[in-house]
C-alpha positions, 0 to 999 in steps of 0.5 A: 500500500502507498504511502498516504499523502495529506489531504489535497487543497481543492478549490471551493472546498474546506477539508474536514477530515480522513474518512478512511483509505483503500487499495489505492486511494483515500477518502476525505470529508469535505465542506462545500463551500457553494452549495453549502454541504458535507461532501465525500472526496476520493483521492488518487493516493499517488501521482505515479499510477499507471495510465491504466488505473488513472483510466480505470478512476476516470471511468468509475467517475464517469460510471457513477455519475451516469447511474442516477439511481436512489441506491447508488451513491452520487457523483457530484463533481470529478478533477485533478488536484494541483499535483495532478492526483483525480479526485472524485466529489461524491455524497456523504453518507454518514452512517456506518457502511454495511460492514461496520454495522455487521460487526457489531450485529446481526441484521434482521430478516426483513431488513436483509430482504429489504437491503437486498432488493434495495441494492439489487435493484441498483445492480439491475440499473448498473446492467441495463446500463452496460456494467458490471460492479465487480466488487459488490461486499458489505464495506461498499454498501454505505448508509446515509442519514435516512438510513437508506443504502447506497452502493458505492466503489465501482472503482473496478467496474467495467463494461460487460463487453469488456469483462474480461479484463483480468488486471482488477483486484477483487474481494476473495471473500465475496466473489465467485470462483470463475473470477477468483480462477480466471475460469470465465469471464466476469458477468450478470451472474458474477455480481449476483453471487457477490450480492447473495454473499454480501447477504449471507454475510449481515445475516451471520456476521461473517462471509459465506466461506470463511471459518471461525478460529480457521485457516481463513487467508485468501487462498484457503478461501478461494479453495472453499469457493471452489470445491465447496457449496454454499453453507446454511446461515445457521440461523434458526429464523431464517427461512428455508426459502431464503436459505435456497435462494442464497445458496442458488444464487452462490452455486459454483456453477453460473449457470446454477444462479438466477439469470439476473439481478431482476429475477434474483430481487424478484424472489427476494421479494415473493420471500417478503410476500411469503412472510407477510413483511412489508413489500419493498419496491423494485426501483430500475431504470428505463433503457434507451438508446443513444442517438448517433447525431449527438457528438457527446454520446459514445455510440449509437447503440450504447445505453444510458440510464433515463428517468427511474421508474418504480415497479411496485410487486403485485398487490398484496393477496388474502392470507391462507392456512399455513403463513402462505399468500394466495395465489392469484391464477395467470391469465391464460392469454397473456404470453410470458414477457421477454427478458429484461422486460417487466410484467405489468397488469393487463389492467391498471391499478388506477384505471380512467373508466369511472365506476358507473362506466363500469357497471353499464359496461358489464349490465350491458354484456347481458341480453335483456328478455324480450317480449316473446322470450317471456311469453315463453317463461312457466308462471312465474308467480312465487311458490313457497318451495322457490321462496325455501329453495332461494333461502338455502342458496342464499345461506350458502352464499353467506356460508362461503363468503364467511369462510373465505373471509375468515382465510379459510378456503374450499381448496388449495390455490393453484400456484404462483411466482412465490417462493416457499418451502415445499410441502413436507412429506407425511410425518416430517412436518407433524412429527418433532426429531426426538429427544436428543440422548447425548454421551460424553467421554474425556481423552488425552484432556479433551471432552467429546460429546456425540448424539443420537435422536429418533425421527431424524431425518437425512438433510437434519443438521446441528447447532451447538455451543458451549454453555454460556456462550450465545453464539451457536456453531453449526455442524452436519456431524453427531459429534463435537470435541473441545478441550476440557475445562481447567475448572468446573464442569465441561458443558455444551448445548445442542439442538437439531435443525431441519432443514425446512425450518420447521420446529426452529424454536426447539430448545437446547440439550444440554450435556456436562462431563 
């Protein structure tokens, strides 16, 4: 790492102070003198850098500044210091950036969910717009005063079409093996995976593949990136399809992830459905092509980023048994939209026919009855036996909606884009796993616990820590070994987890030798 420089004057600007320092640049809190405002300056760290990575800093003020975009942070200004070091002016986000905050927490689910539809979204606009982050990690994701987040350093960003450029440095812990290895070329695909680590990552505290007391250098991870699947978070309340999702979207495979940052946010947010939480929007921008008359724009068939458009998730629908939403059926001729694009209603929300317009529309599509066609009727005066049967029919009527109301429906809704837990076999869901029965044995000053339970199942895994302690280790095997106490009893707690999820709030075994 260079050596750092003093902050650089800069004219119209009052420096503050160091807000911190990366790889090759450092980053300073300014005053703005006109507009009046607090803002964040990056500074090249050296004036002797390669033309090449003072083109790739020149690029990133370029990348930002086109990405107008609620979760991307601002670009305000670029230029060169009076000793010739670039600089970019950016929004100051004062809040603790994701990776601060992750050491001292552990998120919520919603506010996960919420994060990763927020910055996928801006991801899906950096790809519409031709580009690639690259670098997605919690350190890169700040905070501003609202608390919203704003994804930031596209410092190795680059064009899609210019992806393999290989003479980047990248984050191990959070990026997937076709870049760590050089196996394939950066992609679409490559940032959703460093999205679901980054994910992983504030619901656990850690990165998806390092090892807590491990071997945890940036070779031994990148061995564990590669040879092995992405691990469960753990977590007892983290639900089974958030857990899929993380692990499809870090398959080892590409081809394995969604096919996007759109479709990865997309079951994001059937996931928010699924649990009745607050619906997050999904904010991406239009694409258009640029115009070749116009000498300031780079091609004809380049894209730039226009007006943002939110694209609300479907209305909330009627809760059912079992925490699940009820399906709303497709159109059967409505044909499956292109890729890329967003499926709208087939009729808007807030549609231009007013209600009485509405009403006569549909009186009118039922054919009144003629003369003739009521000469042709029986006697239609009431008998008692028509008078009881439109009681019973109406009493049913009442019957259904009550218990439709009630969120208790006559058969199971046919299936939509939701993403859930399949159904349980017979027996898996109903029955708990047993009584844990845990032995314990001593050896050469080290205690090994081992246990076994009814009614386990193949995909069961473990919790387990030692007593006292809050923070649980996961395990797959039946058995722990930890050194035994210099004083007092050596004591662990375990606890099995399923897979779906199901019975996540049982209680730990406890074990002493």
């Amino acid at each position: 790492m260079s050596k750092a420089l003093p902050p650089p004057d800069i004219p119209g600007l009052t420096y503050l102070e160091k807000l911190g320092a990366g790889g090759y640049a450092d980053v300073y809190l300014y005053q703005q003198q006109m507009p009046s405002r607090r803002v964040a300056v990056k500074v090249l760290r050296e004036t002797g850098l390669s033309a090449s990575a003072v083109a790739r800093f020149t690029a990133e003020a370029n990348a930002m500044a086109r990405l107008e975009h609620p979760h991307i942070v601002p670009v305000y200004a670029a230029g060169a210091t009076p000793d010739g070091r670039p600089y970019i002016v950016m929004m100051y986000y004062p809040k603790a950036s994701l990776a601060e905050r992750a050491r001292a927490e552990r998120f919520a689910v919603d506010e996960v969910l919420r994060i990763g539809i927020q910055i996928g979204s801006a991801v899906e606009t950096a790809h519409r717009s031709g580009l690639l982050h690259r670098d997605i990690k919690p350190a890169n994701v700040l905070t501003n005063q609202y608390g919203t987040p704003g994804l930031t350093d596209f410092g190795i960003a680059a064009q899609v079409a210019e992806s393999d450029d290989d003479d980047t440095g990248v984050s191990v812990p959070w990026s997937p093996p076709e870049v760590l290895y050089a196996t394939a070329p950066a992609s679409v695909r490559s940032d959703v995976f460093s999205l679901a680590a980054t994910l992983w990552h504030l619901l656990v505290g850690r990165s998806p593949f390092e090892i807590p007391g491990g071997d945890n250098s940036p070779f031994a991870l990148m061995r564990r990136i590669r040879d092995n699947p992405a691990p469960s978070t753990g977590r007892a309340n983290v639900p089974a399809p958030l857990e899929r999702l993380l692990r499809s979207a870090m398959a080892r495979d590409p081809a394995m992830r969604p096919a996007s940052a759109l479709d990865f946010v997309r079951s994001l947010q059937a996931i928010e459905q699924d649990l009745r939480y607050q619906r997050t929007p999904v904010v991406i921008a239009d694409e258009t092509s640029v115009g070749a008359a116009d000498p300031d724009r780079p091609s004809a068939d380049a894209t730039r980023v226009q007006a943002a458009q939110v694209v609300q998730a479907q209305r909330d629908l009627p809760a059912v048994p079992g925490g699940r939403t009820a399906a709303r059926p497709r159109e059967a001729a409505s044909p499956e939209p292109a890729a890329g694009t967003v499926r709208r209603s087939a009729v808007p929300e807030s549609s231009s026919v007013a209600p009485a317009e509405a009403t006569r529309q549909r009186a009118a599509a039922v054919e009144p009855l003629g003369a003739d066609d009521v000469d042709d009727l029986p006697d239609l005066k009431p008998r008692w036996w028509v008078v009881a049967g439109a009681v019973a029919v109406l009493v049913g009527i009442i019957g259904v909606g009550v218990t439709l109301a009630s969120g208790q429906p006559s058969a199971e809704p046919q299936a939509a884009d939701v993403v859930s837990a399949p159904v349980p076999q017979v027996g898996d869901a109903v029955l708990p796993p047993g009584p844990l029965e845990i032995t314990a044995s001593e050896t050469s000053g080290r205690a090994t616990f081992t246990w076994e339970y009814t009614r386990a199942l193949d995909d069961d895994s473990f919790q387990w820590r030692k007593q006292g302690d809050k923070q649980s280790i996961p395990t797959t095997v039946k058995k722990v070994e930890i050194p035994v106490a210099s004083s007092g009893p050596t004591c662990i707690e375990v606890r099995v987890v399923r897979a779906n999820g199901t019975f996540a709030d049982q209680s730990f075994k406890e074990k002493c030798l």
